[in-house]
C-alpha positions in Angstrom: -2.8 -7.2 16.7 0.2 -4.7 17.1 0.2 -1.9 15.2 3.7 -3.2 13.6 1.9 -6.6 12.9 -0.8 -4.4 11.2 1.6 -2.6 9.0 3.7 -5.2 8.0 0.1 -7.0 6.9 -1.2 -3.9 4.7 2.7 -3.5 3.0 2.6 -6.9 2.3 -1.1 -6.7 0.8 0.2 -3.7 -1.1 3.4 -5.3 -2.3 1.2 -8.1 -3.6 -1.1 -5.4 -5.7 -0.5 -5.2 -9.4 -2.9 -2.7 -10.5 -2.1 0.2 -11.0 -5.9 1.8 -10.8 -5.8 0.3 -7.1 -3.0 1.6 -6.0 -3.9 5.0 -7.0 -7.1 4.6 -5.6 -5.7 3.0 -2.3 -2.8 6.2 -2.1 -5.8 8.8 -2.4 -7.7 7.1 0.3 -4.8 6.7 2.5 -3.9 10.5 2.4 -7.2 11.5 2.9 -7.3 9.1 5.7 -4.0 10.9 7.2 -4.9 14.4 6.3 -7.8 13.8 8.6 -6.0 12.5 11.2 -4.6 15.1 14.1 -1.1 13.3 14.5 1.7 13.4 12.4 1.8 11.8 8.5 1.3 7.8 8.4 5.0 8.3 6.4 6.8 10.2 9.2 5.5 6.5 11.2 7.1 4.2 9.2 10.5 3.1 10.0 13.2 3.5 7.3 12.3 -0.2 6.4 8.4 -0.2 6.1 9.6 3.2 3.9 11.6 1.8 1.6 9.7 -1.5 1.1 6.5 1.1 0.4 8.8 2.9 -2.5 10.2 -0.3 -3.5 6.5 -1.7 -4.0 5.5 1.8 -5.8 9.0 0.9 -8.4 7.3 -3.1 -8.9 4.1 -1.3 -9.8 5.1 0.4 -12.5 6.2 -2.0 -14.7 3.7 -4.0 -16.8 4.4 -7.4 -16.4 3.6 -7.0 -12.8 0.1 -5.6 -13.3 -3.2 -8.0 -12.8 -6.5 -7.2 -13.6 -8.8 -5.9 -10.9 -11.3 -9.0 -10.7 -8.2 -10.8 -10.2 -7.4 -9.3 -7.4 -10.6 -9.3 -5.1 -10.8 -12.8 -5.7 -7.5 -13.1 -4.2 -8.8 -10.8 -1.2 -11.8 -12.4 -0.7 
């Protein structure tokens, strides 16, 4: 799979995530991820697009109705 494929999989997952918990969780892993990484930040790699659908996604994420509860979610990934 291309590396665009990838990304426009893991935005989508992201998009589809309610909870805020997770995403906190999922943003702490991912920097840590790219802070060990020798290249330059997993932002500076997204097009203007992928960037703005990741703030976009952060903006549904903060509002309540949007939010699902955690069990709900790994049954959706599993």
């Amino acid at each position: 799979m291309s590396v665009v494929k990838l990304k426009a999989q893991l935005i989508k997952l992201v998009e589809d995530i309610q909870n805020e918990e997770l995403l906190e969780s999922l943003i702490e892993f991912l920097s840590k991820q790219n802070q060990q990484s020798a290249g330059k930040p997993l932002w500076e790699d997204l097009s203007e697009r992928q960037k703005q659908d990741v703030l976009d996604s952060f903006d549904e994420s903060e509002k309540e109705e949007n939010l699902i509860e955690v069990e709900n979610l790994f049954r959706h990934l599993m």
